[in-house]
Every structure is written in structure tokens, then in C-alpha cells.
N, C-alpha and C positions, 0 to 999 in steps of 0.2 A: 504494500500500500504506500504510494505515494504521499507525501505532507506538502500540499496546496498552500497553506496557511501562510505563507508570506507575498503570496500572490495578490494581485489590488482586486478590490470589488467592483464587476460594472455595474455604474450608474443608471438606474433606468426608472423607471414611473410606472405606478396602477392608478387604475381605475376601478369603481366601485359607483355604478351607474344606476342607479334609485327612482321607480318609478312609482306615482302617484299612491299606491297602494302600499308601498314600504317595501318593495321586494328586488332583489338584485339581479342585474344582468348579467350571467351565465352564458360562455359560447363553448363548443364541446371542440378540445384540439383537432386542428387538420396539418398531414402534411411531416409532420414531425419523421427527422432522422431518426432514433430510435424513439418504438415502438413504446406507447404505454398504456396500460391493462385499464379497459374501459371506463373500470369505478373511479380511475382517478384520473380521467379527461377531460375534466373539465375547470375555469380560471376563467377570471375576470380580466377586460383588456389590457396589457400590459407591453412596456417597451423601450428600450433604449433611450439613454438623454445623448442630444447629436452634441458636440462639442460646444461647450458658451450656450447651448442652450436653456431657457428660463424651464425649471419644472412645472406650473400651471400651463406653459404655452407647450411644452411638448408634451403633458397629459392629452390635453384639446385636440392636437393633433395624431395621437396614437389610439385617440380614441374613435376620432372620423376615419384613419387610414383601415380600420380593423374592423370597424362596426356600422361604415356609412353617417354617426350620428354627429347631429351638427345643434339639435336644442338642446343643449342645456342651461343650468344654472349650476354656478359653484355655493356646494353649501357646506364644505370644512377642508381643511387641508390639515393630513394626520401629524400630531405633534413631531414626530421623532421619524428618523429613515429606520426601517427595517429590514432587515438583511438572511441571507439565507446562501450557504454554501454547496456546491454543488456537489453530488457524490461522486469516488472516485470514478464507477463504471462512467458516468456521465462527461468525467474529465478527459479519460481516455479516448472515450469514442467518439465523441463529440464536440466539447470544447476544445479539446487541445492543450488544457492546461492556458490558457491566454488571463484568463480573469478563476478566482477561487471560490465564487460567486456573484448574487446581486444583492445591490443594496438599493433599496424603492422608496420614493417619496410618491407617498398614494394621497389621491383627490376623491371625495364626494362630490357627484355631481346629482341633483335632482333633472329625470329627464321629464323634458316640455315637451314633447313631441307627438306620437302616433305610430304604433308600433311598426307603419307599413314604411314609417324612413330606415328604418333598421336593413341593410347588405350588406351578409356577409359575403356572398358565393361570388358577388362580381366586386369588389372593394373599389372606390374612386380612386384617380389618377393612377392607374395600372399600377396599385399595390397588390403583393402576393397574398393571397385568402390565408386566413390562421385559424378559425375555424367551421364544421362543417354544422353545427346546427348552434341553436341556442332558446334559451328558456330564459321565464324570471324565477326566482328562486331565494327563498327565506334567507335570510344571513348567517342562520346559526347553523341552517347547512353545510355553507361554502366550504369548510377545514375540513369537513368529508370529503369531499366530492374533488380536492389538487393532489397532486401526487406528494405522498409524504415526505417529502424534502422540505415543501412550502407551506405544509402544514403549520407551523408557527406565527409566520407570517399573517397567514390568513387568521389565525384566532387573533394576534394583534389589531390588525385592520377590522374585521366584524364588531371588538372593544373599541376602538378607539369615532367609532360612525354609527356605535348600537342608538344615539339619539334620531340619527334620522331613519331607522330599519323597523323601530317600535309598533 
């Protein structure tokens, strides 16, 4: 087993997309290099911060490129970055070893819109599709339903947003 640990974390941004009812935007992975076991295909929009970019403006953006949506409103931005390391099989076959995980600055957004803005199967400005279906889905769910790596994560972010999920 390799020791990752002095490796840098990337940067990147969630979302956690809240609709009128209090329940969350859930998309089921697509595409994915390796393979992962159904029960844990599923995560909230998430994504890379491009260099100098602001984290609310490349949430907004990572969340149009992935899920089509463009109403929203910002209703919290989570205290603290949360982070989560990748495991080794993951490092190996996948990363490369380049980063030893991510570390996220996650947004609430209340969505304004009508479920029919919602594309994921064609994404605007010829972004690659991430994933293949999607639901709304309780918050106390979500740390079931990602693969146990991000498990922690996600019970952070469900705490730290449980005011608008109620």
C-alpha cells in the first residue's frame, strides 16, 4: 500500500440542489472509469475549481455544465471545506496518484425552476454527460446512496444544510 498523504488535495465544489419540497437533487453516475456497485451510484453535482476561480461562481457553473440548471437561489454556503481521500485501488487505476484526494467547498442552492429545465443526457455547450438518471431524494439519505469513501462528507454537508432539507 502506497502513502498518498503528502500529496495536495484537489480543489473542487458540491452542490446540494433543494427543491421547493425540501428534497435533494440526486443524479445516478455515468461513464465512470472504474466500475461502481449500483447502491453507491449515486452524488450530488460536483466539480473541479479551474484555477483563480471564485467557488460560488464555479459551483453555478458545475452545476449548469452537469444538470442543465440555471434557476437558482443561493441559500448557504457550508462553513468549513470538506475533504475526503481517495483509496488506494482508486489511486492506482485511476488517478495516478496526481492529487490524495478532494477537498469541497459545497453550496445550497434552492431550485426556482420546473423540473422539465433539468438535462442531463445532452449537457449545454458540449459538456460530457456524468450522469444517467436522476431523482429528488431526502437528505438523510444521500451518505447511503455515494460510495463509501464520501460517505463522511456527505453526512457533513446533509448537517451543515439540514435547515433548508426540514
Amino acid at each position: 500500500m502506497t502513502d498518498y498523504s503528502s500529496l495536495p488535495f484537489r480543489p473542487c465544489v458540491g452542490i446540494m440542489l433543494i427543491n421547493r419540497d425540501g428534497l435533494v437533487w440526486a443524479g445516478k453516475r455515468y461513464g465512470d472509469k472504474q466500475p461502481i456497485p449500483e447502491e453507491y451510484a449515486w452524488q450530488m453535482p460536483q466539480g473541479g475549481l479551474d484555477k483563480g476561480e471564485d467557488p460560488l461562481e464555479a459551483a453555478k457553473r458545475e452545476l449548469f455544465e452537469e444538470t442543465s440548471v440555471n434557476s437558482i437561489s443561493l441559500l448557504a454556503e457550508a462553513p468549513d471545506w470538506f475533504s475526503y481521500d481517495f483509496p488506494d485501488e482508486i489511486q492506482r487505476k485511476v488517478r495516478k496518484a496526481k492529487y490524495r484526494g478532494q477537498t469541497q467547498r459545497w453550496f445550497a442552492f434552492r431550485f426556482d425552476g420546473d423540473d422539465s429545465e433539468i438535462n442531463i443526457l445532452t449537457p449545454p455547450d458540449g459538456h460530457a454527460q456524468e450522469f444517467c438518471e436522476w431523482r429528488w431524494e431526502k437528505a438523510e439519505n444521500l451518505p447511503g446512496l455515494v460510495i463509501p469513501f464520501k460517505h463522511q462528507v456527505y453526512v457533513d454537508v446533509v448537517e451543515a444544510f439540514a435547515e433548508f432539507t426540514a
